[in-house]
VOZA-114219 format. One record per atom (N, C-alpha, C): residue number from 1; chain; atom name; z negated, x negated, y negated. Coordinates in steps of 0.02 Angstrom, whole numbers, plus 32768, in hexadecimal, padded with zeros to 4 digits. Atoms other than C-alpha are relative to their C-alpha. Layout:
<vexpas>
  seq  mol  atom    up  east  north
  NUM    A    CA     Z     X      Y
...
</vexpas>
This chain:
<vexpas>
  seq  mol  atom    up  east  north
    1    A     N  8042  801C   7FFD
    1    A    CA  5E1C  6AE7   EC8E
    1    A     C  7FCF  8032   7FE3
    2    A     N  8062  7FCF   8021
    2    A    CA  5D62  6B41   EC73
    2    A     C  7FD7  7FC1   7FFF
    3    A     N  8014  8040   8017
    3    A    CA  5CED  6AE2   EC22
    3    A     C  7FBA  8043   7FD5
    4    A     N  803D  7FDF   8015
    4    A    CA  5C30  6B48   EC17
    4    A     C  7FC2  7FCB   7FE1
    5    A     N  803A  8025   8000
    5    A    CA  5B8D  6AEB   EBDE
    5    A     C  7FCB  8021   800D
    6    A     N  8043  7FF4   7FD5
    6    A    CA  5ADF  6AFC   EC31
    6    A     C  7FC9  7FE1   7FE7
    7    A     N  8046  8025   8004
    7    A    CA  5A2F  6AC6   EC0D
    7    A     C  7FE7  8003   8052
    8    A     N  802E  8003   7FC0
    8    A    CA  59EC  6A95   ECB7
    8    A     C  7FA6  801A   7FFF
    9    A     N  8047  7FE2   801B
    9    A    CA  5942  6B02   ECCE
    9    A     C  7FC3  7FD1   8019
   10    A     N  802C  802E   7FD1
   10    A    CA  5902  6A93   ED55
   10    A     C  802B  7FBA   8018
   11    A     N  7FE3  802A   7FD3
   11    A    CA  5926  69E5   EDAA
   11    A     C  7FD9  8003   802B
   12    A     N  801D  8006   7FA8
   12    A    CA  58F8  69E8   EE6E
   12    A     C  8008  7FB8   8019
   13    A     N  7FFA  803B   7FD5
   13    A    CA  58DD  694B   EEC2
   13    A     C  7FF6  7FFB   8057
   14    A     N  801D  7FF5   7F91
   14    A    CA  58E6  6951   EF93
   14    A     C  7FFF  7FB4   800E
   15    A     N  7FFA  8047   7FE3
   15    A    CA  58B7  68C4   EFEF
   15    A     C  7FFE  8013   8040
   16    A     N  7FE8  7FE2   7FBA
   16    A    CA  58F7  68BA   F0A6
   16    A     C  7FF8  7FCC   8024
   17    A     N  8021  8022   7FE3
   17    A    CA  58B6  6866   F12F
   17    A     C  803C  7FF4   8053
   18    A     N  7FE0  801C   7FD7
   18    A    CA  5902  680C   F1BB
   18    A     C  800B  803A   802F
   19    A     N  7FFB  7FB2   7FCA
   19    A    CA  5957  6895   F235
   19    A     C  800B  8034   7FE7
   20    A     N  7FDE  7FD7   8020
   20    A    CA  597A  690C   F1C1
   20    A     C  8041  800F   7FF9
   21    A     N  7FAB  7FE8   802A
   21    A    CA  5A29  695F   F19B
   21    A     C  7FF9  8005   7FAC
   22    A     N  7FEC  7FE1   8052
   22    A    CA  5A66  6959   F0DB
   22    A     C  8011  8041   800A
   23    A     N  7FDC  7FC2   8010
   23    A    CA  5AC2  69F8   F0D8
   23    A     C  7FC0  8027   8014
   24    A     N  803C  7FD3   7FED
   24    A    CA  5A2A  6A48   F13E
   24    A     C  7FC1  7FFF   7FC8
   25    A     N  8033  8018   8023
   25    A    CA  59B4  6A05   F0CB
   25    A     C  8003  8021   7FCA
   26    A     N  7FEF  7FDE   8040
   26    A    CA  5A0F  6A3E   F02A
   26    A     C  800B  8054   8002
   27    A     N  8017  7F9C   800C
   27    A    CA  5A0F  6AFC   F062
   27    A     C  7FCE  8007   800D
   28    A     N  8060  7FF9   7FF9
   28    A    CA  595F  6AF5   F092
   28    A     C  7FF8  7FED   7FC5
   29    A     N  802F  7FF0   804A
   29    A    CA  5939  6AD0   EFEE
   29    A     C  8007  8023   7FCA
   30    A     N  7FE9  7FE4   8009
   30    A    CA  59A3  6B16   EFA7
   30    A     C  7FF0  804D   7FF3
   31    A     N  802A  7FBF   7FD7
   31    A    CA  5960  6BC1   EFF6
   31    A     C  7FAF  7FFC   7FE0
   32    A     N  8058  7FF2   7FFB
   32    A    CA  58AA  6B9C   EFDC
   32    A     C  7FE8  7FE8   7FC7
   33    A     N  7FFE  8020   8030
   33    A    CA  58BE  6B55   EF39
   33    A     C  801C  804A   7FC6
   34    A     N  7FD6  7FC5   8008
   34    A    CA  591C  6C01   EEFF
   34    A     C  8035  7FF9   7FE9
   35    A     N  7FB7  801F   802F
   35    A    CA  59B9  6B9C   EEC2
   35    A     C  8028  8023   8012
   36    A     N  7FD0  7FD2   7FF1
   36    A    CA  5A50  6C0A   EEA4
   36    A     C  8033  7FCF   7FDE
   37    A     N  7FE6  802F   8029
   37    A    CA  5A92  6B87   EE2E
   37    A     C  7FF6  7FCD   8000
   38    A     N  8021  8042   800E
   38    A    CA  5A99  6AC9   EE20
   38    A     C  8036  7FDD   8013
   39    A     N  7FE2  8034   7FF8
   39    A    CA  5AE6  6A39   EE16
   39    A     C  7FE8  7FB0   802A
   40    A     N  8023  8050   7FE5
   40    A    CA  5AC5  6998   EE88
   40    A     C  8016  7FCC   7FE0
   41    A     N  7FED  804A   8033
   41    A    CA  5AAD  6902   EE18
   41    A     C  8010  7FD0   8022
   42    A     N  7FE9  8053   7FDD
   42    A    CA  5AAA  6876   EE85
   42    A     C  7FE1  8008   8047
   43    A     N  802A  8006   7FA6
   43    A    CA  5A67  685D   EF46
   43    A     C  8012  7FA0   800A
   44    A     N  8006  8055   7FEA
   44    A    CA  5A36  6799   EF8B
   44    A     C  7FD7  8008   8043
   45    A     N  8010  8004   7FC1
   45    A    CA  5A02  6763   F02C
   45    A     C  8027  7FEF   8049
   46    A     N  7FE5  8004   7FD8
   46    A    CA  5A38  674A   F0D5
   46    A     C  7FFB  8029   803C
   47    A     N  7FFE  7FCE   7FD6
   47    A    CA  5A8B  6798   F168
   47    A     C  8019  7FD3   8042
   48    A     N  7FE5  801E   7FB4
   48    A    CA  5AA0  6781   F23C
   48    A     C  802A  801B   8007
   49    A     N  7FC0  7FF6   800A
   49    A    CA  5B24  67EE   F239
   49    A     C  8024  802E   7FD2
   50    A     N  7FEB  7FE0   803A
   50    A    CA  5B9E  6837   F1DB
   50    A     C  803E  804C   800C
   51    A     N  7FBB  7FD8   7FF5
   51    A    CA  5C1A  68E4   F1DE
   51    A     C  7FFE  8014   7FAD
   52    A     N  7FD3  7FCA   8026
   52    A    CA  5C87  6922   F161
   52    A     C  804C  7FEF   7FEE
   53    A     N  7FCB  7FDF   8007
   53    A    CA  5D26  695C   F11F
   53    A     C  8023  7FEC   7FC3
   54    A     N  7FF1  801B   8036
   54    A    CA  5DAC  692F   F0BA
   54    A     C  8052  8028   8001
   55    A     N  7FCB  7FCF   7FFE
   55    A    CA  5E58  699F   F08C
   55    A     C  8047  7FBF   8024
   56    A     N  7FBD  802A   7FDB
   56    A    CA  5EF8  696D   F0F2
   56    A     C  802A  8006   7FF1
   57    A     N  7FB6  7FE6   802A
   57    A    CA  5F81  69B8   F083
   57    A     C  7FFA  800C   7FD2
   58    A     N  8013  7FFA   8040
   58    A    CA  5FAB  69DA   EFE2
   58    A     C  8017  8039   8014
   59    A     N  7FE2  7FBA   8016
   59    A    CA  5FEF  6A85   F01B
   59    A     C  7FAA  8036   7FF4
   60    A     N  803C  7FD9   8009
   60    A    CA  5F5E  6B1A   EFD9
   60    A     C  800E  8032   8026
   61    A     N  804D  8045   8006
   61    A    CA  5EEA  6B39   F012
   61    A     C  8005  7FB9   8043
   62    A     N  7FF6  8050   7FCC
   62    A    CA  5EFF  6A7C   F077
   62    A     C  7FD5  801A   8032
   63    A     N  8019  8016   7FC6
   63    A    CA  5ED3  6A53   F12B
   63    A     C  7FC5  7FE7   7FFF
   64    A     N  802D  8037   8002
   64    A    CA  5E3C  69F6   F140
   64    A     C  7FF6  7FDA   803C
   65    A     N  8009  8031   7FC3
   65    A    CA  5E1C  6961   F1B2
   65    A     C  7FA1  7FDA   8011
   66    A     N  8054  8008   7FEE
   66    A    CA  5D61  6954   F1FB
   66    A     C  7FFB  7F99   8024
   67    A     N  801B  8031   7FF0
   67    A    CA  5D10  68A8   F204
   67    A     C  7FB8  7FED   8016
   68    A     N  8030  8008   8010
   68    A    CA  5C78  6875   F266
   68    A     C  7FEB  7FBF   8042
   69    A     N  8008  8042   7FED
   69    A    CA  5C28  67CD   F2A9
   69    A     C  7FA7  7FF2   7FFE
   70    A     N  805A  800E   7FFC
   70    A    CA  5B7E  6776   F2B8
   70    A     C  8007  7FBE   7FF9
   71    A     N  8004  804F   8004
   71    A    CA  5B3D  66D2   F285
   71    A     C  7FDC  8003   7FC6
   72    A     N  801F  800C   802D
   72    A    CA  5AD6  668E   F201
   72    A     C  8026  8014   7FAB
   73    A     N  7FC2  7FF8   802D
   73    A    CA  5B1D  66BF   F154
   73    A     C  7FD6  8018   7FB3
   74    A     N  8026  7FE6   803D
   74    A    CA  5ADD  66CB   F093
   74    A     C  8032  802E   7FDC
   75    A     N  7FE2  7FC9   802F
   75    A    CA  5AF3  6774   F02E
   75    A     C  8014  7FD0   7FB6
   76    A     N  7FED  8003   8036
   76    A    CA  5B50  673D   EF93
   76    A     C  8003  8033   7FCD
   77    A     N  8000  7FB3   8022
   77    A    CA  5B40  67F5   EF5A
   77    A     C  7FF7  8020   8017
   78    A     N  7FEB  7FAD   7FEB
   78    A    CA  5B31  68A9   EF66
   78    A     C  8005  8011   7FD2
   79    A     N  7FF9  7FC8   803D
   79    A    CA  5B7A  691C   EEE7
   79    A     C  8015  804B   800B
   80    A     N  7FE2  7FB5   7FED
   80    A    CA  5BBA  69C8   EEE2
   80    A     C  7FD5  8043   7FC6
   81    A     N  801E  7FC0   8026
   81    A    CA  5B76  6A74   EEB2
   81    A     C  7FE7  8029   8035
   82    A     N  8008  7FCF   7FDC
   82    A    CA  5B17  6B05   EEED
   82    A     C  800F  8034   7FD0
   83    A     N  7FE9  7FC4   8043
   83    A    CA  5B70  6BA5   EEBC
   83    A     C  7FE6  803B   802D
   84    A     N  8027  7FD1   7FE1
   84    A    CA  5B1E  6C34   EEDF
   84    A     C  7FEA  8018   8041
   85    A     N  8024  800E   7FD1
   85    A    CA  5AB2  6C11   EF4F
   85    A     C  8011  7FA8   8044
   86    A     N  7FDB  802A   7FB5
   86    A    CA  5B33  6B9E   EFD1
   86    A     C  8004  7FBE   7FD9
   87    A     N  7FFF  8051   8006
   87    A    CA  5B35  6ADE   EFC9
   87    A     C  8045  8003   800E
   88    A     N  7FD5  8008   7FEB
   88    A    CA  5BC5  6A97   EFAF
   88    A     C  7FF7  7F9D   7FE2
   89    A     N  8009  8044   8016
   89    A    CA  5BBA  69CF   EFAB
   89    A     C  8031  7FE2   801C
   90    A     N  7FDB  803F   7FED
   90    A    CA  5C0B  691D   EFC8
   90    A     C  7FD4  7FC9   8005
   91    A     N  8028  8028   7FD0
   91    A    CA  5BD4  68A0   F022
   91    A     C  802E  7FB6   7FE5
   92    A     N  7FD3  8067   7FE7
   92    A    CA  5C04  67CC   EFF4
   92    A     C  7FD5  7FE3   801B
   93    A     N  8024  8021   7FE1
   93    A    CA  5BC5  675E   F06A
   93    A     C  8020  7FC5   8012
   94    A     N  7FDD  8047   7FE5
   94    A    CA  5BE5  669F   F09A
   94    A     C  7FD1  7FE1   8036
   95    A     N  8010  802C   7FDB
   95    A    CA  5BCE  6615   F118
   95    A     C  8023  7FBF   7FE1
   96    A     N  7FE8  804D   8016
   96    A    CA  5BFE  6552   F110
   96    A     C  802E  8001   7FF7
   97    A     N  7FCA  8003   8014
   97    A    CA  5CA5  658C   F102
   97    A     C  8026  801B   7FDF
   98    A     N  7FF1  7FBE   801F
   98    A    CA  5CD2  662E   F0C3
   98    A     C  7FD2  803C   7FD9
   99    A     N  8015  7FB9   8029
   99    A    CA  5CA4  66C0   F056
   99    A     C  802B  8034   8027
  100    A     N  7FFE  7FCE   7FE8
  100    A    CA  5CBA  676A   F0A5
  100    A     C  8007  8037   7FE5
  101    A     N  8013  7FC2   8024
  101    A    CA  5CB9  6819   F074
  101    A     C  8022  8036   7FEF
  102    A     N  8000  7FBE   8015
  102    A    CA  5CD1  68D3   F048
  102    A     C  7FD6  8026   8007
  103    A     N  8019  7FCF   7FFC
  103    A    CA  5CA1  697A   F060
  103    A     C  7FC2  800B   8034
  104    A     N  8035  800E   7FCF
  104    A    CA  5BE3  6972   F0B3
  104    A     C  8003  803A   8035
  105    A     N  8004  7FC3   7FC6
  105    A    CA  5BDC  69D0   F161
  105    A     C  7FC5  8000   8012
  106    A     N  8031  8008   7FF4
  106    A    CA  5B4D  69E1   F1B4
  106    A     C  8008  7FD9   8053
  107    A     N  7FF9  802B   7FC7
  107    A    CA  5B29  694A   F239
  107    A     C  7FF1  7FBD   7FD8
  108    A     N  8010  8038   802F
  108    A    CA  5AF9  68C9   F19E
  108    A     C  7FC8  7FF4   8010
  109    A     N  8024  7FFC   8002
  109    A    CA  5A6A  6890   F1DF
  109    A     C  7FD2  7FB4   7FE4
  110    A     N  8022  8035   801E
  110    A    CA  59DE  6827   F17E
  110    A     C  7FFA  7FBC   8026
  111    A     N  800E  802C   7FE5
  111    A    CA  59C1  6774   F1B4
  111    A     C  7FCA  7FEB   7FEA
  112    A     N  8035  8026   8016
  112    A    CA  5940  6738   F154
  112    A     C  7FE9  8028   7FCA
  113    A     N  8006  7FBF   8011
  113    A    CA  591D  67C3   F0C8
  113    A     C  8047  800D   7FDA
  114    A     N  7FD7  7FDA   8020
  114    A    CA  5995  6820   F04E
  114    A     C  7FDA  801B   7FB6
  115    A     N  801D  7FDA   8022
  115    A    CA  5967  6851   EFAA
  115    A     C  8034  8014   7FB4
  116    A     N  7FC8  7FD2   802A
  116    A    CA  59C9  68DE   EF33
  116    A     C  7FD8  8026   7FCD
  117    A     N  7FF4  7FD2   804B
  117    A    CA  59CC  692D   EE91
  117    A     C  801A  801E   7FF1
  118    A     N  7FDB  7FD2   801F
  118    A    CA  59F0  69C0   EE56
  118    A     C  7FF4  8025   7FB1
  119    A     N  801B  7FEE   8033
  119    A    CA  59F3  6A18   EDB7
  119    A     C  8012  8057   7FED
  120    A     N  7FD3  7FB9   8000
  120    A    CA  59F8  6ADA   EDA6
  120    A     C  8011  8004   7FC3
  121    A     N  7FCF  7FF8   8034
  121    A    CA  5A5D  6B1D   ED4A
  121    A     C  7FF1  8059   800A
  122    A     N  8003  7FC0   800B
  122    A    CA  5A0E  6BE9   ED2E
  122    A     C  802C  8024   7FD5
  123    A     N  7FE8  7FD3   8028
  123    A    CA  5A70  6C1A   ECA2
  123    A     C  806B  8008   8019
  124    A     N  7FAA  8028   7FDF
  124    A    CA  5B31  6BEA   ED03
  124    A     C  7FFC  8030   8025
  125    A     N  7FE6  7FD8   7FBA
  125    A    CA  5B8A  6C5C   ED79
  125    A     C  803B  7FD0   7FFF
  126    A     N  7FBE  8028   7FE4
  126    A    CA  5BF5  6BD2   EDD3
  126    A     C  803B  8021   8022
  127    A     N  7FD5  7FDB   7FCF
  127    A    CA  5C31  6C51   EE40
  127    A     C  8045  801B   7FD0
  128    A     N  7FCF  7FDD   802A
  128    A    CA  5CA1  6CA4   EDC2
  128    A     C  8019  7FD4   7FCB
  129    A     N  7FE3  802B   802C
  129    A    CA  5CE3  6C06   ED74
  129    A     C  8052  8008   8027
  130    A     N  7FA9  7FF5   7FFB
  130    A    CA  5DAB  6C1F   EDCA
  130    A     C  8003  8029   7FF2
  131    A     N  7FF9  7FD0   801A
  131    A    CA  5DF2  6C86   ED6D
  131    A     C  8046  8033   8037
  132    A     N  7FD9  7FD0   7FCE
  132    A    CA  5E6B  6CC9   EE0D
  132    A     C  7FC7  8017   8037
  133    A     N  8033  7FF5   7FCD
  133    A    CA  5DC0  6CF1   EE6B
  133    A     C  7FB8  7FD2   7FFE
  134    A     N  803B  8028   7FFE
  134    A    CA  5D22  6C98   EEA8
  134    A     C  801C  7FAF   801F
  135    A     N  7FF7  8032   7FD9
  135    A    CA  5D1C  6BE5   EED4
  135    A     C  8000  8007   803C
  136    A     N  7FF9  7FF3   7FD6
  136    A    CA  5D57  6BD0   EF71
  136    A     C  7FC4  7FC9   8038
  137    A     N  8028  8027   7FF4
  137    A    CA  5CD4  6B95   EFD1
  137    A     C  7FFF  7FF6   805A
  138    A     N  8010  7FEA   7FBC
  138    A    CA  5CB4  6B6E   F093
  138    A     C  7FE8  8031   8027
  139    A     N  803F  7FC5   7FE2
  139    A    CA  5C64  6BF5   F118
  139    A     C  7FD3  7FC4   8004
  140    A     N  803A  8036   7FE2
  140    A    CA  5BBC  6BA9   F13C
  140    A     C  7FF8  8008   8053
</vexpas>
């Protein structure tokens, strides 16, 4: 285990409007915001549809199995990190019956708005927290 502490320099608030992508949303601001660092506190709102990803094995590095659908549906979250520079989030979401969720792809799109928090984190290099390399992160 690693175990750094941070003073957050800034909190960002996005608000996202019906038709929007999450994932698109959070590197656009990401980007234009100059975040190299940060943590996503929380995300609320709702979505028409939904993709992402969730590991299919325990062998490393695991499989992953892509999920994506449409229908009415409330964000129960977004969390994650941005490590230098790249988003990397999670997505919970429900309907009348189920809760949902992993790794956000891009295809999440707003239903009614979306709204996320982040908190940078300037003084952190996330990137160089494994100590066999960098976090392993998606291509974008």
């Amino acid at each position: 285990m690693f175990a750094q502490s941070f003073l957050a320099s800034r909190y960002v608030a996005l608000r996202l409007n019906p038709g929007e992508d999450v994932l698109l949303a959070l590197r656009e601001a990401a980007s234009a915001e100059g975040i190299r660092n940060a943590v996503i506190l929380a995300g609320v709102g709702s979505l028409s549809t939904y993709h992402y990803h969730v590991v299919a094995s325990t062998n490393l590095p695991p499989g992953n199995v892509f999920e994506r659908g449409e229908g009415p549906f409330d964000i129960v979250t977004v969390t994650g990190m941005i490590i230098d520079g790249r988003v990397h989030a999670h997505i919970t979401f429900s309907d009348t019956r189920a809760a949902y969720g992993g790794h956000l792809e891009e295809g999440c799109t707003v239903l009614t708005f979306a709204v996320i928090v982040l908190a940078e984190a300037e003084d952190v290099n996330f990137a160089g927290w494994d100590k066999s390399g960098p976090l392993q992160l998606p291509a974008e």
